[in-house]
KEVOZA-51929 format. One record per residue (C-alpha): x, y, z. Coordinates in nm, 4 decimals. Last residue first. Layout:
N
<atom px="X" py="Y" pz="Z"/>
...
//
This chain:
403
<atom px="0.8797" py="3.8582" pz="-4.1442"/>
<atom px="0.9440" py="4.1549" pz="-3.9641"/>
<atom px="1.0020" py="4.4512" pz="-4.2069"/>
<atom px="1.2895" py="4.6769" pz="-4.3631"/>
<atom px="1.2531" py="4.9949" pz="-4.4367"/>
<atom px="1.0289" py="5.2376" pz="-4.5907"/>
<atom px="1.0222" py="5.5920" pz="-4.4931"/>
<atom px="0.7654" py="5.7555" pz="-4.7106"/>
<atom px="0.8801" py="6.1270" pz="-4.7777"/>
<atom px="0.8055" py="6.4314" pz="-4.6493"/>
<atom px="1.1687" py="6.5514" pz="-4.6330"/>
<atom px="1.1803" py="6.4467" pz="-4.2163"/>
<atom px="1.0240" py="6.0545" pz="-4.2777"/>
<atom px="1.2564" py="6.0387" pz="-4.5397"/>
<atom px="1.5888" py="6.0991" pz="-4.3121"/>
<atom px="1.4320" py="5.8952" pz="-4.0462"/>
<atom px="1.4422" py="5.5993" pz="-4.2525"/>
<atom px="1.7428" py="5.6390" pz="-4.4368"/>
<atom px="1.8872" py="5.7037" pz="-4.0765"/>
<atom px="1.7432" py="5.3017" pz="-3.9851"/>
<atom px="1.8956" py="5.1632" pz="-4.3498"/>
<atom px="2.2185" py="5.3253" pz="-4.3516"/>
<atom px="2.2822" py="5.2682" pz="-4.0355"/>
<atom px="2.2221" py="4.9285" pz="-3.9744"/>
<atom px="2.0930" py="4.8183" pz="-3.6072"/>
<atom px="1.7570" py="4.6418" pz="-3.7554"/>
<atom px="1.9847" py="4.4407" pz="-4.0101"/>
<atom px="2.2340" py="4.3175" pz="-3.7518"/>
<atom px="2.5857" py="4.4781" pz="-3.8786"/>
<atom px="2.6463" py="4.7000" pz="-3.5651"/>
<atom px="2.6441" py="4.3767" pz="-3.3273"/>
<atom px="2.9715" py="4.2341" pz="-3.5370"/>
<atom px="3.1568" py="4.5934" pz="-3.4917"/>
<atom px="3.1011" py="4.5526" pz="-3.1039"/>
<atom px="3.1936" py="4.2566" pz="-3.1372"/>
<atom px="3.5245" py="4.2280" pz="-3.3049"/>
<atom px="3.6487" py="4.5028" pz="-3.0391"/>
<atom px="3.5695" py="4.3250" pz="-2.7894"/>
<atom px="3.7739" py="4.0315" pz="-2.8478"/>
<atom px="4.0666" py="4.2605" pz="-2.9114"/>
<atom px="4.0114" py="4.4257" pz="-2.6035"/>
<atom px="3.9316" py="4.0710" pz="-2.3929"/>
<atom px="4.3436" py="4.0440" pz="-2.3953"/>
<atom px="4.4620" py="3.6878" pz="-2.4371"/>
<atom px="4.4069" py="3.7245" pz="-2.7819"/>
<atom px="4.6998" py="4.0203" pz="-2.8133"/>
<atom px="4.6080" py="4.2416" pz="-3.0628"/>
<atom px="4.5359" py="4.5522" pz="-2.7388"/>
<atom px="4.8736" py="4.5386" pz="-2.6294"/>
<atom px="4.9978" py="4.6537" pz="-2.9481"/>
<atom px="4.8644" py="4.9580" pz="-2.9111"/>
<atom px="4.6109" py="4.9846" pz="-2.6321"/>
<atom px="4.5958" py="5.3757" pz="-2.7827"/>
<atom px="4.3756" py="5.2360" pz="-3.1250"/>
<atom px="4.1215" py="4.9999" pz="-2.8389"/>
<atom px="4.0689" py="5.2945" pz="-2.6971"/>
<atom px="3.9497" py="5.4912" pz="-3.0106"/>
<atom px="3.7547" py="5.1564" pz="-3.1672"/>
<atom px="3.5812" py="5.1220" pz="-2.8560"/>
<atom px="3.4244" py="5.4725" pz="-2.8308"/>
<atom px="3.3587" py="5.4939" pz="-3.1734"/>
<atom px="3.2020" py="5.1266" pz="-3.1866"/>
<atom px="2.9400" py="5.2819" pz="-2.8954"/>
<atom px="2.8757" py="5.5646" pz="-3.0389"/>
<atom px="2.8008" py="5.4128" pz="-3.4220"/>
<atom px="2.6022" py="5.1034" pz="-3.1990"/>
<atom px="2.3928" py="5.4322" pz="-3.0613"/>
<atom px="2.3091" py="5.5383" pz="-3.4066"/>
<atom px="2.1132" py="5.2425" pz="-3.4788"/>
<atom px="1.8757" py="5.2499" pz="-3.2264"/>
<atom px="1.8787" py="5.6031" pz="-3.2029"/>
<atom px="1.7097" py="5.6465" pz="-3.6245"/>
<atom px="1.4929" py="5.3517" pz="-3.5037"/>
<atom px="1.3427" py="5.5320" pz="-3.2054"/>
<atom px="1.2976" py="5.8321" pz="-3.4410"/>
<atom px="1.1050" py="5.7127" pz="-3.6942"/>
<atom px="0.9063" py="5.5342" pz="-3.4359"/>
<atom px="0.8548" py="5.8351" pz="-3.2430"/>
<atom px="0.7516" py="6.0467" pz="-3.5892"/>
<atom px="0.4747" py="5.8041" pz="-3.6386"/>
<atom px="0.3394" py="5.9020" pz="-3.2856"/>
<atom px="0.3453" py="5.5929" pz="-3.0340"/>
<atom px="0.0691" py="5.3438" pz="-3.0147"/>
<atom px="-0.2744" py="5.2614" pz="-2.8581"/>
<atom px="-0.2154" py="5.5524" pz="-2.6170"/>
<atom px="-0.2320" py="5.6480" pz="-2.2128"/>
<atom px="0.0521" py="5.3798" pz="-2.0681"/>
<atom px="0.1626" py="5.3822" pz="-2.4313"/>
<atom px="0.2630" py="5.7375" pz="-2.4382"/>
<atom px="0.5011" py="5.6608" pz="-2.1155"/>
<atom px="0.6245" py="5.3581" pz="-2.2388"/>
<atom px="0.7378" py="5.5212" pz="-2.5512"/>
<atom px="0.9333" py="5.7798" pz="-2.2950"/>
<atom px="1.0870" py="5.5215" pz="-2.1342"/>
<atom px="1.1934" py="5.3370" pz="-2.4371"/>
<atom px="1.3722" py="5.6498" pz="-2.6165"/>
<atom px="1.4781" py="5.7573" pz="-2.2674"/>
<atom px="1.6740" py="5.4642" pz="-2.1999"/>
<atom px="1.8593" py="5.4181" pz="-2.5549"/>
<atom px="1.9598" py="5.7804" pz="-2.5778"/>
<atom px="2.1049" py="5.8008" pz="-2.1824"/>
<atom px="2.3362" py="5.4963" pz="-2.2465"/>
<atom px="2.4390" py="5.6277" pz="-2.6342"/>
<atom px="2.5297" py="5.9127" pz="-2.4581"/>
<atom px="2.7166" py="5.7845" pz="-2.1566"/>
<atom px="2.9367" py="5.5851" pz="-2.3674"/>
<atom px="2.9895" py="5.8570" pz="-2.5794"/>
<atom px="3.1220" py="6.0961" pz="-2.3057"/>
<atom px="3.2997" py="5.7745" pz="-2.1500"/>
<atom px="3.4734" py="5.7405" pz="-2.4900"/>
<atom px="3.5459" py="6.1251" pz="-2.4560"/>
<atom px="3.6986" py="6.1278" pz="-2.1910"/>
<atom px="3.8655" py="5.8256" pz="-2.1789"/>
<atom px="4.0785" py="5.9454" pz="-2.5266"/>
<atom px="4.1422" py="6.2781" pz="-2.3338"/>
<atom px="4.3018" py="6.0935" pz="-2.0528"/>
<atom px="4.5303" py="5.9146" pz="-2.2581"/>
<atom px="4.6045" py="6.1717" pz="-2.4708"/>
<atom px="4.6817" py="6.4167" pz="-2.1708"/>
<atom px="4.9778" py="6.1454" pz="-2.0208"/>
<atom px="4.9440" py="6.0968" pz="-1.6748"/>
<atom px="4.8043" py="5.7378" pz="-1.7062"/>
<atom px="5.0390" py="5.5933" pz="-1.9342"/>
<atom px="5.3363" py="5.6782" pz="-1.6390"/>
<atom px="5.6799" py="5.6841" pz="-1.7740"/>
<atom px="5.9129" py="5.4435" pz="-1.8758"/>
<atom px="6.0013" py="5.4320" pz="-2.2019"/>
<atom px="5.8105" py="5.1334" pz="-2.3075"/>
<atom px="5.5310" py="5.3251" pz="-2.1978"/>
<atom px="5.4009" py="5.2239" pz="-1.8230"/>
<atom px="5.0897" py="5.0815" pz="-1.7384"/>
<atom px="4.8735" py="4.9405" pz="-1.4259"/>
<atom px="4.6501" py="5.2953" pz="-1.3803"/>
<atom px="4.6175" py="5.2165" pz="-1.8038"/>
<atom px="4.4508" py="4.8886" pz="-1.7881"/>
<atom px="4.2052" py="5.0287" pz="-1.5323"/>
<atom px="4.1269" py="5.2581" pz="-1.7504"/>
<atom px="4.0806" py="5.0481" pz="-2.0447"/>
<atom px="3.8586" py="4.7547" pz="-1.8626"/>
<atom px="3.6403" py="5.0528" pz="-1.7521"/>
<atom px="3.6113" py="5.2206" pz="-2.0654"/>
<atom px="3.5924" py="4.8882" pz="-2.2521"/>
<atom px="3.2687" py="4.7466" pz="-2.0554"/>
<atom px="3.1195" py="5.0629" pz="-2.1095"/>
<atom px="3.1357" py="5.0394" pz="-2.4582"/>
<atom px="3.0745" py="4.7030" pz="-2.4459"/>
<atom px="2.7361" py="4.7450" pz="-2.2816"/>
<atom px="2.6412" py="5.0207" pz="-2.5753"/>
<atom px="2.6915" py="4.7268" pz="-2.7847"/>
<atom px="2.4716" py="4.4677" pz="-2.6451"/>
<atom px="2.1839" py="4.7305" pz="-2.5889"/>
<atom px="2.1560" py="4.7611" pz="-2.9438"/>
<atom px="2.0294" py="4.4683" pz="-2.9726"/>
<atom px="1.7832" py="4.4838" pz="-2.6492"/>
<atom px="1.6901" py="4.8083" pz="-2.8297"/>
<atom px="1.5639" py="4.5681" pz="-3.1442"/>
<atom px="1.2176" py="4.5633" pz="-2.9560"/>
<atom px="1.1716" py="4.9552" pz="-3.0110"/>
<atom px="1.0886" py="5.0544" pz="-3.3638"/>
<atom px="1.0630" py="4.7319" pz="-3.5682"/>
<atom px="0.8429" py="4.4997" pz="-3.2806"/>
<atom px="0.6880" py="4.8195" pz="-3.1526"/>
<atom px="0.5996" py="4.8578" pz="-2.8127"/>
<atom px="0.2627" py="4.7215" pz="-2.6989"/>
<atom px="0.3728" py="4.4097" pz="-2.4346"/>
<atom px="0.5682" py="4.7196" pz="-2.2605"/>
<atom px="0.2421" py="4.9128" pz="-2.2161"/>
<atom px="0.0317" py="4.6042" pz="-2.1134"/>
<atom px="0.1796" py="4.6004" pz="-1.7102"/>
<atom px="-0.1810" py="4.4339" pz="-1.5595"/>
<atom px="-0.1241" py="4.1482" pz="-1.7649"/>
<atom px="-0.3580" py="3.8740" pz="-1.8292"/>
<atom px="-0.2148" py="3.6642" pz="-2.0649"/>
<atom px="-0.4750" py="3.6639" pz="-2.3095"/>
<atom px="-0.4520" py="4.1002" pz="-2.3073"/>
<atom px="-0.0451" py="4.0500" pz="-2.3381"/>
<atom px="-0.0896" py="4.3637" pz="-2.5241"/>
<atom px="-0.1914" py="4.2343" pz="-2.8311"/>
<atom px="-0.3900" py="3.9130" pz="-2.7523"/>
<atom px="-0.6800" py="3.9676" pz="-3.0032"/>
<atom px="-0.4222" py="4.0552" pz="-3.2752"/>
<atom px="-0.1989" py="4.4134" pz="-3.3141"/>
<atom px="0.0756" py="4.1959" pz="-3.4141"/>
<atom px="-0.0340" py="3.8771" pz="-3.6167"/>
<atom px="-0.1391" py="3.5905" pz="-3.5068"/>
<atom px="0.0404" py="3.2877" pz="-3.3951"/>
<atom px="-0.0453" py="2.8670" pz="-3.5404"/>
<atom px="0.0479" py="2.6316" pz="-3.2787"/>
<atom px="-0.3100" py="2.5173" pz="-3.2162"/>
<atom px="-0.3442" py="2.4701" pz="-3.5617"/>
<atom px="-0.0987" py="2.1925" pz="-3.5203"/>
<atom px="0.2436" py="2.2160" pz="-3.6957"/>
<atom px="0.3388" py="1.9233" pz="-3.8747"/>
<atom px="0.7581" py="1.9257" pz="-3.9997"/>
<atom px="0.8678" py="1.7911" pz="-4.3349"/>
<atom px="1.2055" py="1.8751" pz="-4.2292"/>
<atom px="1.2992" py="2.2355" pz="-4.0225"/>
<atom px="1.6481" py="2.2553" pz="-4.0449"/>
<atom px="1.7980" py="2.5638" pz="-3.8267"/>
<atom px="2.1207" py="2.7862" pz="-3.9559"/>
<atom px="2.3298" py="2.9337" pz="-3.6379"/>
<atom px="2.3365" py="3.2501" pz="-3.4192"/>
<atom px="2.5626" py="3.0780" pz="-3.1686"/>
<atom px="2.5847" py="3.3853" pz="-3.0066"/>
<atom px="2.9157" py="3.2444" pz="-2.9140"/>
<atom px="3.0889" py="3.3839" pz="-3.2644"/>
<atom px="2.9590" py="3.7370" pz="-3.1424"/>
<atom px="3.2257" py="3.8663" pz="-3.4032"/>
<atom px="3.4563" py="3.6777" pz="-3.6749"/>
<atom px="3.2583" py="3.4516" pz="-3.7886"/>
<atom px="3.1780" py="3.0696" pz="-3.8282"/>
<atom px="2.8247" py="3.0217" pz="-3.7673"/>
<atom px="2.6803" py="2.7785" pz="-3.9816"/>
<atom px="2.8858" py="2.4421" pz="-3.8811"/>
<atom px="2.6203" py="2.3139" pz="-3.6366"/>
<atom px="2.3539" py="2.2772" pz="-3.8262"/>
<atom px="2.0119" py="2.2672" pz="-3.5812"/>
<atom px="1.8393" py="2.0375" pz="-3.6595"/>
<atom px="1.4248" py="2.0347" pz="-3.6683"/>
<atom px="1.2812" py="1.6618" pz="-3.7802"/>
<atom px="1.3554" py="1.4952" pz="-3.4398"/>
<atom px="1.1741" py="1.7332" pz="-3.2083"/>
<atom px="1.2482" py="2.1005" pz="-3.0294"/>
<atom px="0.9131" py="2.2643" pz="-3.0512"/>
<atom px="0.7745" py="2.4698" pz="-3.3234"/>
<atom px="0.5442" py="2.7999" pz="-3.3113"/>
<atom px="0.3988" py="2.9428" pz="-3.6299"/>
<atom px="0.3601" py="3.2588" pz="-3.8153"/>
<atom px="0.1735" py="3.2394" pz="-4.1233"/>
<atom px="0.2795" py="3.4875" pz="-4.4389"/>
<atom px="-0.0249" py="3.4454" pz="-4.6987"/>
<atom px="0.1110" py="3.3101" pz="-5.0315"/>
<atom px="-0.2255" py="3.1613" pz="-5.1010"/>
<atom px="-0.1775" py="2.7927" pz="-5.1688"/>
<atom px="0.1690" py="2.7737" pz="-5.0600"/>
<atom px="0.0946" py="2.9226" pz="-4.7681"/>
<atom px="0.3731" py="3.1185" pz="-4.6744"/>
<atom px="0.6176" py="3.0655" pz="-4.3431"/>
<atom px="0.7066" py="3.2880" pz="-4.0523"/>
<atom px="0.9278" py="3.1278" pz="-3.7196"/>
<atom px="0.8586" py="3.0937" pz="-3.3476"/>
<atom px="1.1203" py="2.7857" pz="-3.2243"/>
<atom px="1.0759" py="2.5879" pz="-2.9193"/>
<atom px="1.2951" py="2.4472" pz="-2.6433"/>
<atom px="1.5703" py="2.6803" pz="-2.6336"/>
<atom px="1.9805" py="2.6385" pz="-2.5511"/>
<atom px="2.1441" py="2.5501" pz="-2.8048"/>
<atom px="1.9479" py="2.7807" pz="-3.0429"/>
<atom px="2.1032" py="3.1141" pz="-2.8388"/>
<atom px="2.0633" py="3.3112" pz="-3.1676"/>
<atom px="1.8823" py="3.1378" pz="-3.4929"/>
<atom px="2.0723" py="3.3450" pz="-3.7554"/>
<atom px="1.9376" py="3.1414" pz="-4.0791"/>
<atom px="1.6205" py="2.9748" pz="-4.0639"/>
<atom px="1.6069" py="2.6555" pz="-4.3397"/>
<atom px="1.2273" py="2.5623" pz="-4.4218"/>
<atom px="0.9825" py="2.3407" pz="-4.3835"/>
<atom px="0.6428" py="2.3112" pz="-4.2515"/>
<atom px="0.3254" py="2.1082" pz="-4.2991"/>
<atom px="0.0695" py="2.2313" pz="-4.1841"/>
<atom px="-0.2583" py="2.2313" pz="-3.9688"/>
<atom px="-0.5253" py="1.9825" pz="-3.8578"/>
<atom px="-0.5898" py="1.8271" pz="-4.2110"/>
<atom px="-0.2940" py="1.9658" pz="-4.4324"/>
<atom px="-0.2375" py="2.3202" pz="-4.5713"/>
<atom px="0.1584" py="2.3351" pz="-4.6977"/>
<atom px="0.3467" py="2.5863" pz="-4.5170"/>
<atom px="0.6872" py="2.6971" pz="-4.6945"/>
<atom px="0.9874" py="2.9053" pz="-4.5945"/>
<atom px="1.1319" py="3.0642" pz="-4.8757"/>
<atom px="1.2195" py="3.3836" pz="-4.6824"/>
<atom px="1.3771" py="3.2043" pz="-4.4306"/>
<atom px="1.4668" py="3.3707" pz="-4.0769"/>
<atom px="1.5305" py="3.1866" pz="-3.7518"/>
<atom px="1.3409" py="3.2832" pz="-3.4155"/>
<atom px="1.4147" py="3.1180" pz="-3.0344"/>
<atom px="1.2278" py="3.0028" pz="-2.7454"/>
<atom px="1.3524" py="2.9752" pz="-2.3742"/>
<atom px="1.1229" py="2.7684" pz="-2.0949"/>
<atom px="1.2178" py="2.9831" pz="-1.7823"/>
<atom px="0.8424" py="3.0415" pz="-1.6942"/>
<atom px="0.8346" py="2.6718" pz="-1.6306"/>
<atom px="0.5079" py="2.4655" pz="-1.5456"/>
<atom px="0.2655" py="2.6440" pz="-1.7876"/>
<atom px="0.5596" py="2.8525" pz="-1.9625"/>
<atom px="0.5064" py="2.6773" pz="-2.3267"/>
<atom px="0.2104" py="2.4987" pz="-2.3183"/>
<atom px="0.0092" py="2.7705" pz="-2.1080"/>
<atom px="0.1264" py="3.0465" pz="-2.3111"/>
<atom px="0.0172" py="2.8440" pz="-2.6331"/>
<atom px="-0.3385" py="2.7623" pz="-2.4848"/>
<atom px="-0.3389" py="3.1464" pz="-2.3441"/>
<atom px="-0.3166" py="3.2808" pz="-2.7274"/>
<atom px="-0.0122" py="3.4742" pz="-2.7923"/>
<atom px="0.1261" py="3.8333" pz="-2.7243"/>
<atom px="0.3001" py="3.6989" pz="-2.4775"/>
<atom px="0.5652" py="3.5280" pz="-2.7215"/>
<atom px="0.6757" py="3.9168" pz="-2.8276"/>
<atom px="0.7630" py="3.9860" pz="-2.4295"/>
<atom px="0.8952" py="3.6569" pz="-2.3547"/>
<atom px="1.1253" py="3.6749" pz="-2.7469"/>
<atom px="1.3012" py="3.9807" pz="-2.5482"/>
<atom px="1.4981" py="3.7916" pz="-2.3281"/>
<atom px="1.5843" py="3.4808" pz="-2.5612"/>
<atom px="1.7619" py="3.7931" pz="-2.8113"/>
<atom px="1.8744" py="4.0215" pz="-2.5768"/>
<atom px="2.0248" py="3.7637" pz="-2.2875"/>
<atom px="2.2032" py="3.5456" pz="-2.5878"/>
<atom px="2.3413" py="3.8697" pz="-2.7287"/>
<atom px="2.4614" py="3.9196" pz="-2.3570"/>
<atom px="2.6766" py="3.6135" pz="-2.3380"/>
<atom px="2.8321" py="3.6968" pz="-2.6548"/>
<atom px="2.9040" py="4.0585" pz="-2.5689"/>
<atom px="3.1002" py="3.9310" pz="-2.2399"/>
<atom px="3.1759" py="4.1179" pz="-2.0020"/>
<atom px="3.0773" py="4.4798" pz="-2.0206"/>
<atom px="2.7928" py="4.3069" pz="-2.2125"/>
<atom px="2.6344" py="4.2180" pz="-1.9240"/>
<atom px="2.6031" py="4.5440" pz="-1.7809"/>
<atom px="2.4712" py="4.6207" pz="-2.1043"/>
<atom px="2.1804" py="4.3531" pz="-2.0651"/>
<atom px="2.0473" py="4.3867" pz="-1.7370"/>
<atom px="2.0018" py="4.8010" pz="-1.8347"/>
<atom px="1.8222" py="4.6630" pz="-2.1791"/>
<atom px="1.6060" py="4.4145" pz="-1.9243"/>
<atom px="1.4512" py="4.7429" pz="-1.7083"/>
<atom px="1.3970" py="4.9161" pz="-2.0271"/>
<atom px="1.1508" py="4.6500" pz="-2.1033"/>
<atom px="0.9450" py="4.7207" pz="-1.8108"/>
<atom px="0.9009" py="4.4852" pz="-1.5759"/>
<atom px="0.6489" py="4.1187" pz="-1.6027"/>
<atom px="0.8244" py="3.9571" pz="-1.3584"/>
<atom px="0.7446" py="3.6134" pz="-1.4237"/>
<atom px="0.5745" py="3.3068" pz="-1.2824"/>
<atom px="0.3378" py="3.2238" pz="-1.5940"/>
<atom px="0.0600" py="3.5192" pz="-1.4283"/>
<atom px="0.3153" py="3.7189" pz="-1.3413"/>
<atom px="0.4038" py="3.7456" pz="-1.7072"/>
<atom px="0.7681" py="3.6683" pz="-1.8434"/>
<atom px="0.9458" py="3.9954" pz="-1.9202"/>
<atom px="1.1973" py="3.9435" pz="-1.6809"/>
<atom px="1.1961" py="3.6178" pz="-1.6367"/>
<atom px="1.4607" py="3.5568" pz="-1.8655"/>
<atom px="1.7035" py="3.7634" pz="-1.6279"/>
<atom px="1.5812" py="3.5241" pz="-1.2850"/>
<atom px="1.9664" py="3.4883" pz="-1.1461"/>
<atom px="1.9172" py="3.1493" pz="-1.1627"/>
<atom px="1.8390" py="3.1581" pz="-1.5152"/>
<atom px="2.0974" py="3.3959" pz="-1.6193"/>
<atom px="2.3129" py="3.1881" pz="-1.4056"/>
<atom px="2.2390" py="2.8188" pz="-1.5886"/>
<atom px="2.2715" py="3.0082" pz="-1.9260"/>
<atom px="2.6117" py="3.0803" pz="-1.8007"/>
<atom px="2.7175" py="2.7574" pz="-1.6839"/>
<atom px="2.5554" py="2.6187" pz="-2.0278"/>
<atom px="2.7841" py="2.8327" pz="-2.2451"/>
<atom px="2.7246" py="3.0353" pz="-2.4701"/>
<atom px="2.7159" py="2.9214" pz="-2.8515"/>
<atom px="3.0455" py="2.8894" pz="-3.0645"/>
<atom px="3.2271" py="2.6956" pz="-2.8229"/>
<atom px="3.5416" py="2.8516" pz="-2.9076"/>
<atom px="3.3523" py="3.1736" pz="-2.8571"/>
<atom px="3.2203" py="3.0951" pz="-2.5218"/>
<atom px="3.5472" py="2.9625" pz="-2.4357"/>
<atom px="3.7061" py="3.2792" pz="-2.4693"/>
<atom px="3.4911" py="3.4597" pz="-2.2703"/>
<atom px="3.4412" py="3.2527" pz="-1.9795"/>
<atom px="3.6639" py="3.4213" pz="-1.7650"/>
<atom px="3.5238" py="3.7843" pz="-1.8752"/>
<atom px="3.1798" py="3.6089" pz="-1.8210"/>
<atom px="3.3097" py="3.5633" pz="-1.4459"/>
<atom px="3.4585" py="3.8544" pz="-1.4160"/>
<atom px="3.0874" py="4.0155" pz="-1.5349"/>
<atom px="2.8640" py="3.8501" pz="-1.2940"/>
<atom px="2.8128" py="4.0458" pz="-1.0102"/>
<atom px="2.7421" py="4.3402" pz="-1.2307"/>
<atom px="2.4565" py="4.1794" pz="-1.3655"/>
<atom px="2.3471" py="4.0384" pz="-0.9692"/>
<atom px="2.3723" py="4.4124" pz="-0.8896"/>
<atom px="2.1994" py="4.4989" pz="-1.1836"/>
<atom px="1.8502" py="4.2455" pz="-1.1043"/>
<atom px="1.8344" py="4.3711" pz="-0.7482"/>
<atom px="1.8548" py="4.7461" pz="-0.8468"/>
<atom px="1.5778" py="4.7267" pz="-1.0908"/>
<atom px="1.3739" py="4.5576" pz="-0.8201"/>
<atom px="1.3270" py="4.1542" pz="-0.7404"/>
<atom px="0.9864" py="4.0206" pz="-0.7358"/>
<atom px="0.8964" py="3.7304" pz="-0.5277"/>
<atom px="0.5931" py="3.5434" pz="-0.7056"/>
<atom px="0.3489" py="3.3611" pz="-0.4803"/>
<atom px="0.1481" py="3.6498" pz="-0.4258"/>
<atom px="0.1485" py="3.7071" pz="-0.8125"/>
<atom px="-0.1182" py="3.3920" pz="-0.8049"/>
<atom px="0.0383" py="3.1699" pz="-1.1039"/>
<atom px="-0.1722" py="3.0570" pz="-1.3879"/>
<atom px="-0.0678" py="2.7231" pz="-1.5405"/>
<atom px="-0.3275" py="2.4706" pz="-1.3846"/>
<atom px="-0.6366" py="2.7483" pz="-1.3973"/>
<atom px="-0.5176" py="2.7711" pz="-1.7725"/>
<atom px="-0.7069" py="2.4640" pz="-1.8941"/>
<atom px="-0.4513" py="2.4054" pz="-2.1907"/>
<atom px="-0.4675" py="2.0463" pz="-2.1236"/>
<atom px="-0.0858" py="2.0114" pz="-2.0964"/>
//
């Protein structure tokens, strides 16, 4: 494209927009058929294309897509609800949903020439990130030269462009840079072999000897575009949340889904059972103490996760930013609600018995995942409680940091 964005720009007439309501109903409409596909999503190691196929269909990438480029430009609490009902399915399926779904709302934070090459005739266009520390840009005529090898690439199979961070080898400055699919980046196929969200397809990316076009080159956060400013959004709030406080919610909105995925898969297990002795499963107190409280934490972790974002929303409607204290907090829930959610699992997955180690049963499956989501960097524990812990004594909070 030309990057003349009168042939990209959309006139939000033209756009249908579904509600909240719309957008879960089709979620919810689409869980047997992830709990069907399960299995082969993680023998494929990457979702499927079927599924990526409905997500599109069903309009969940667009979701944070600007009007402007055809999208829907919502809230970002509205695509965390998409994604736990998801996740009662399939956890796989929904990492793919978090991860591609909230890249829209960090890519639109961009220059217009970008937005227009990338969503300028197709606001489903689907970009992914890698890691590499050592990733190099060498300074050439016109740009750089880029390689590197990102590690945890989710949803890869399916995207058209990469966004990745590199330093100058001259200066050591960190660039951030935007790559399309090509000859010279590879995705390698036998790096993501594990035990939990295996069809995340979270793999290692080659990027050879690869020229990136000053054009392609992103700025930082809190740049001329911040707030989606270039691509004229009238919905900025959302496009201003924090990409280390509030972004990773999508994250952590896999595993809350599972927990509510397993309380309902659980219970209705249990209105079919019998002990091996004969009597009812579902009339014994245990059983119905165990949902209890599962639910309980379910619910919790639900509630937590919603109101962080809403309320952030709410100060950004007014504010540049969110009190310091927010943030600290936001990332102390963000990792705490995994904890509720892999509690709430882990107890009903302990009274399937034997039952539940069968791989024919989606339990055991979901059980592996729930713990697999908990171990993403931005989700740990130790790390995110650390941080709110210090921030309380007085302390600086440190942390990790994008890029």
């Amino acid at each position: 494209m030309d990057g003349n964005v009168s042939n990209a720009v959309v006139s939000a007439e033209e756009i249908e927009i579904p509600t909240r309501e719309d957008l879960l109903k089709l979620a919810r409409g689409m869980v047997p058929t992830l709990v069907e596909r399960a299995q082969m999503c993680e023998e494929l190691g990457c979702a499927p294309d079927e599924t990526i196929k409905d997500f599109k269909e069903a309009g969940f990438f667009k979701i944070g897509v600007p009007k402007s480029y055809g999208g829907y430009e919502m809230d970002y609490d509205v695509l965390c609800e998409v994604i736990m009902e998801i996740a009662h399915g399939c956890a796989s399926s929904a990492w793919n949903l978090a991860v591609l779904g909230e890249h829209a709302y960090t890519i639109t934070n961009s220059s217009r020439e970008i937005l227009d090459e990338l969503w300028g005739e197709d606001p489903n266009v689907l970009i992914a990130t890698g890691n590499d520390p050592k990733a190099s840009l060498e300074p050439v005529d016109g740009g750089y030269i880029f390689n590197a090898r990102t590690s945890f690439s989710s949803g890869c199979d399916h995207v058209r462009w990469w966004i990745s961070m590199g330093r100058e080898v001259q200066t050591g400055n960190k660039v951030g840079v935007f790559i399309p699919k090509q000859e010279n980046v590879k995705i390698i196929e036998d790096s993501w072999e594990v035990i939990g969200l295996a069809g995340s397809g979270s793999k290692d990316i080659s990027f050879e000897n690869v020229f990136i076009p000053q054009k392609h080159v992103r700025s930082g956060p809190f740049g001329p575009e911040w707030g989606g400013k270039e691509a004229g959004v009238t919905n900025s709030a959302t496009y201003r949340l924090s990409q280390i406080s509030t972004k990773p919610f999508t994250l952590t909105s896999v595993s809350v889904g599972v927990a509510g995925g397993v309380v309902e898969a659980f219970t209705d297990m249990m209105k079919e059972r019998n002990s091996r002795f004969g009597d009812t499963l579902s009339d014994k107190q245990s059983i119905q103490l165990r949902i209890a409280e599962s639910a309980a934490e379910y619910d919790a972790a639900r509630k937590i996760l919603l109101t962080d974002i809403q309320e952030s929303l709410e100060i950004l409607r007014e504010e540049d930013d969110i009190p310091e204290e927010m943030h600290h907090r936001n990332r102390r829930d963000m990792a705490f609600c995994p904890r509720l959610a892999q509690a709430s699992v882990d107890r009903l997955f302990y009274a399937a018995g034997a039952g539940g180690l069968k791989l024919n049963n989606n339990l055991q499956r979901q059980f592996r995942d729930v713990h697999a989501a908990g171990a993403q960097v931005f989700l740990n524990w130790d790390v995110n409680g650390a941080v709110y812990g210090r921030s309380r004594l007085g302390l600086e909070p440190g942390g990790p940091t994008i890029g």
